[in-house]
C-alpha positions in Angstrom: 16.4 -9.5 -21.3 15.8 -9.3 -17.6 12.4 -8.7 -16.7 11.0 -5.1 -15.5 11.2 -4.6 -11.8 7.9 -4.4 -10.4 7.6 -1.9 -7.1 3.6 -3.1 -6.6 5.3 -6.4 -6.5 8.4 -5.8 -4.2 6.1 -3.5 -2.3 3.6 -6.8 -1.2 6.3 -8.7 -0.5 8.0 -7.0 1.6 4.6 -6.0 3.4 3.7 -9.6 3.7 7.3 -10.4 5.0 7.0 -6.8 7.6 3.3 -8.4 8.8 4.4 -12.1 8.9 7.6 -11.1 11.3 6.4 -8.0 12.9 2.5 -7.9 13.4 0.2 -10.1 15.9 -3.2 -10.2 14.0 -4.9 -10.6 17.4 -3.9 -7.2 18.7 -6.5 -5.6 15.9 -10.1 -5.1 16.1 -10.2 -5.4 12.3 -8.6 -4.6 9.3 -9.3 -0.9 9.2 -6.8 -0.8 11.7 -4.5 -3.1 10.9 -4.2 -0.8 7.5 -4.0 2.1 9.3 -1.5 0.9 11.3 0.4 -0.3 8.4 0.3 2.9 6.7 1.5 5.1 9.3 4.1 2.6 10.4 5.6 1.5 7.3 5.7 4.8 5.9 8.9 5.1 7.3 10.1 1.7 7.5 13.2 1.4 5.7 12.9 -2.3 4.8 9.9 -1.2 3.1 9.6 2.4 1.8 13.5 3.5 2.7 11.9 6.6 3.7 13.6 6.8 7.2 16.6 7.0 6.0 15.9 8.6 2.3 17.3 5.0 0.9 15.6 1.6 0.4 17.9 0.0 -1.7 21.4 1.8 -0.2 23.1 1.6 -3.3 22.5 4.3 -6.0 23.3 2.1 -9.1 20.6 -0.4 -7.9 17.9 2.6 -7.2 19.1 4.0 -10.8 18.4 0.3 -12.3 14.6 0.1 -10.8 13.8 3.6 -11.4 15.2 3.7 -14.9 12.6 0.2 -15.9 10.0 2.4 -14.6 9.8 5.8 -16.3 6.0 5.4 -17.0 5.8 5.8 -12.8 7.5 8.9 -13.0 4.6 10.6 -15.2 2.3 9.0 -13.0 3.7 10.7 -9.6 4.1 14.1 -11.5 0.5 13.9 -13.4 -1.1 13.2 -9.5 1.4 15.7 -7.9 3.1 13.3 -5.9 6.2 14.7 -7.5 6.9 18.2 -9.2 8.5 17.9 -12.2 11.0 20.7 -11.1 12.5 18.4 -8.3 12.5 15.6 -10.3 14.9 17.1 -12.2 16.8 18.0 -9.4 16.9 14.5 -8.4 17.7 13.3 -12.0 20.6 15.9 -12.4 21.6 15.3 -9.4 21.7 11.2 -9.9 19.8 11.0 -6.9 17.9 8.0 -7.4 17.6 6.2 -4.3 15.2 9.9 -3.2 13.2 9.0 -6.5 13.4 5.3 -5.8 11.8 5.8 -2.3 9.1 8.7 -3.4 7.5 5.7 -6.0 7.7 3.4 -2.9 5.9 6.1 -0.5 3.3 6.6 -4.2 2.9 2.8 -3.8 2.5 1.8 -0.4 -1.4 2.8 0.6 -2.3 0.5 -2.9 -0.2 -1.9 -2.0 -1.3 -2.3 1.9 -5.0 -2.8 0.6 -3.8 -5.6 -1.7 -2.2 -7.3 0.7 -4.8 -6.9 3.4 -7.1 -8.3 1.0 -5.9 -12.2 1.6 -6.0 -11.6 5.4 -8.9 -12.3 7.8 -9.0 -11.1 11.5 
């Protein structure tokens, strides 16, 4: 069995990657703004949320696949009403996954800055 796909995980990586390619560290005071930065920036940043274009993965079968391995994130995003439950299942009817795929990468993303930020010094 293949292992669960893990958006905290693919989140950091492709923060790390965004930071390592994109960001001079020596343009920021400190790491308050760096994360700021980061979270207004990569909030719609398709290589990281998708949310610029409403896709991260731009292919609905691979959204479906992530999404479907992580059902306990969709009670999450409704419980902290991130997500209504009435246009999630809009979304599900409507097999839009890569929308659903791309709201658990926007839920994610603050969390998944801070880890990240946590290994860097300025």
């Amino acid at each position: 069995m293949d292992a669960r796909y893990n958006y905290m995980d693919a989140l950091k990586a492709d923060i790390q990657d965004f930071i390592e390619n994109e960001i001079n560290l020596n343009e920021y005071d400190n790491i308050d703004d760096l994360n700021d930065y980061l979270n207004d920036v990569l909030f719609t940043t398709d290589s990281v949320t998708g949310n610029a274009s409403g896709s991260y993965t731009f292919n609905r079968y691979q959204a479906a696949e992530y999404v479907n391995d992580n059902h306990d994130v969709i009670r999450d995003l409704i419980s902290d009403g991130f997500l209504t439950p009435e246009s999630f299942t809009e979304y599900f009817i409507n097999s839009d996954y890569e929308t659903i795929d791309v709201i658990i990468r926007c839920y994610y993303l603050s969390a998944a800055i801070n880890q990240v930020l946590e290994d860097i010094e300025l």
